[in-house]
C-alpha positions, 0 to 999 in steps of 0.5 A: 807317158801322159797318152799312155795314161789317158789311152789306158783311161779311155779304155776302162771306159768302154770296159765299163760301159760293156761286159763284152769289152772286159777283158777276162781275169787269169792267163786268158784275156780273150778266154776260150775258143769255142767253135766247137763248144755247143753254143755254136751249134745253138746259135746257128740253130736259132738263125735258121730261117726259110725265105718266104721268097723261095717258091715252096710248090704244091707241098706248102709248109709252114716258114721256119723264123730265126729266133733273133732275141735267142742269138742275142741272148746267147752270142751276148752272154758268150762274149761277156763271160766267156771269149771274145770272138769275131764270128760270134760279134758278128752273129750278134750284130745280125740279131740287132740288126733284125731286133733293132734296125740301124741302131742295132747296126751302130751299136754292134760296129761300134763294139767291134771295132772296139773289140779289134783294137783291144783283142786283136792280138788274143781274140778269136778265131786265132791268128795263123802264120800262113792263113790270114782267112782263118782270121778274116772269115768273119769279115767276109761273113759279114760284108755279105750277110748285112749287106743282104740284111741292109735291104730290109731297112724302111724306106717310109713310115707307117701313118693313119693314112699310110699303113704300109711301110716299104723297104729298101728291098721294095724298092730295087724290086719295083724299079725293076718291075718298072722297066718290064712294065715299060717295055711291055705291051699292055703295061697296066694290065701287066702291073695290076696282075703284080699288084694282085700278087702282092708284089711292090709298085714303084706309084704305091711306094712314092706315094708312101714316101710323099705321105713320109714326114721330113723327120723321118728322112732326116733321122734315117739319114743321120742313121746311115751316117754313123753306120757308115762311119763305122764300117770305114772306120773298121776297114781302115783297120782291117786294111793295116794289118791286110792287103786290099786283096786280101779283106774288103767291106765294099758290098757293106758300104755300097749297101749303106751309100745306095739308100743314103743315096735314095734319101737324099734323092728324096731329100732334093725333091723337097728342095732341102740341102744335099749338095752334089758333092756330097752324093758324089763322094759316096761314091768313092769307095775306100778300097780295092781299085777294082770296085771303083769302076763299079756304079751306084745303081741308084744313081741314074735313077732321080725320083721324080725321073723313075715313073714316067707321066705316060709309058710309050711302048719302045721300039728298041729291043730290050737290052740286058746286062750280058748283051751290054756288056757283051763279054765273053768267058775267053775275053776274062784278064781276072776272076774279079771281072768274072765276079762282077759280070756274074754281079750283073747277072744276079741283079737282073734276074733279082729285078725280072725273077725274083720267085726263081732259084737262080738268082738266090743261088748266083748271089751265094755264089758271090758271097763264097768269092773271097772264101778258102774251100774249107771256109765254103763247107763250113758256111753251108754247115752254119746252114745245114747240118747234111753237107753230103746232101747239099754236094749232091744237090750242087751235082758233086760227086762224094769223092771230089771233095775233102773231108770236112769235119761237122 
């Protein structure tokens, strides 16, 4: 009796610390559904962006930007007064993700994990008997979208002596600019030429993080920690009402263990504590013994190994992750492995093309691997408002498809 209590206290607690955890008076605890209410429409509106990645042609215009405080505003103020809605969390943790980096991202899984326990039962998008994707569609949204949204976190701080900060995203792109350097013929005049363009040289970014002070790294650390934390504590979670099958938040995870990863690399290179055990450990992931044979990208790469004091020309021919593998679509035993060799694929081209398409167009691709048809159409709704013209541009014909209501 005594636990009951004392559960029921922690919970007014957290009640009365957030709004979006109270739960609302009346029949309804979760309130309404409101997928088709306008605010949907409102918010999806205000995440609208274009990559300034993306090539634009001759016929340059300028770049919509999200309006991340209105998504805040808005998902904030739907979840206190009016439902209790996963997507709409979801949502909201992107926004405070862009607003106010990890921090936003520990507060925002900290709520949601809050929010399931209380309103797994009555929150929304409903429970169906049949249709566990109805329910998991956010999840899914999730271990994708802030896995791509992770990689824009800061890897060095600004200083009068520094003024750019990289990112995480500037890291794995200057890796992979590296090792075309390397194998290139005239490597310098090959990094001048990128450096001309703007684009991020591996030297510049070490010397960024040298010029780095130690607090930094540490709070970064200890940042990533408890977002860490947080994700497996939701997964956990997931994965007592789901087969592993069914729901995983590995891309989440790998994200956040890749850059713990690259700061305790930073971290040994100043002969601080980082035991191997503990890198080690990160790279056991919680679920789905498929993901296990995947390896931290990071983790052949030491800092001080990454740029070498002179580039020798190699004899060998450069060697690709499809030639590495050397798989092809007849030796496939399951879609998981289809995946991962089209994992593989986007990576590269990411590292040697990252101005093209196809990478872009190959890492949606994965983000529609655990996705129902339907689930697919409504995520290129949350992007644009013409699926009939996206159809076309993919090369599918109007009567292929079923109809999928805006």
């Amino acid at each position: 009796m005594s636990s009951k209590k004392e559960i029921s206290k922690k919970q007014t607690q957290k009640e009365d610390c957030d709004p979006i955890l109270k739960p609302f008076e009346g029949k309804e605890p979760a309130g309404v559904f409101l997928a088709y209410d306008p605010v949907y429409n409102k918010i999806r509106l205000a995440r609208q962006e274009d990559d300034p990645m993306l090539p634009q042609g001759v016929w340059k215009k300028t770049l919509k930007v999200a309006n991340f405080k209105e998504v805040e505003k808005l998902a904030t103020d739907a979840l206190s007064t009016r439902t209790k809605d996963f997507q709409l969390m979801a949502w909201l943790i992107e926004a405070w993700i862009k607003l106010y980096q990890l921090q936003g991202l520990i507060r925002g899984l900290k709520l949601l994990n809050d929010l399931c326990l209380s309103f797994w039962e009555t929150g929304y998008p409903p429970l169906k008997r049949g249709d566990n994707d109805y329910r998991l569609a956010p999840f899914h949204w999730l271990n994708e979208k802030l896995s791509s949204r992770l990689c824009e976190t800061f890897i060095t701080e600004k200083s009068l002596s520094q003024t750019v900060s990289y990112r995480f995203l500037d890291w794995k792109e200057a890796l992979g600019l590296e090792k075309i350097f390397q194998k290139s013929e005239s490597p310098e005049e090959l990094e001048q030429k990128a450096q001309n363009e703007g684009r991020p040289i591996l030297k510049n970014i070490q010397a960024a993080i040298a010029k780095t002070p130690n607090t930094f790294y540490q709070t970064l650390s200890e940042s990533l920690e408890a977002a860490l934390k947080e994700t497996e504590t939701l997964e956990k979670f997931l994965l007592t009402h789901y087969q592993s099958s069914e729901i995983s938040l590995y891309t989440l995870r790998r994200s956040l263990k890749d850059i713990l990863n690259l700061i305790d690399q930073i971290k040994a290179e100043r002969k601080e504590d980082v035991s191997a055990e503990k890198i080690e450990q990160r790279r056991d992931p919680v679920s789905s013994s498929s993901e296990s044979t995947e390896e931290t990208p990071l983790k052949d790469l030491p800092l001080s190994e990454t740029l070498p004091p002179s580039r020798k020309q190699e004899t060998t021919p450069k060697e690709t992750p499809i030639e590495k593998s050397q798989t092809s679509v007849s030796s496939f035993n399951s879609r998981e492995e289809a995946y991962r060799l089209l994992q593989e694929i986007q990576t590269f081209l990411m590292e040697t093309e990252p101005h093209s398409l196809s990478p872009y167009l190959i890492k949606r691709a994965l983000q529609w691997e655990h996705m129902s048809l339907e689930e697919v159409f409504q995520d290129v709704l949350n992007e644009t408002t013409d699926l009939n013209q996206f159809l076309t541009f993919l090369g599918i014909q109007k009567t292929s498809h079923p109809s999928v209501s805006e």
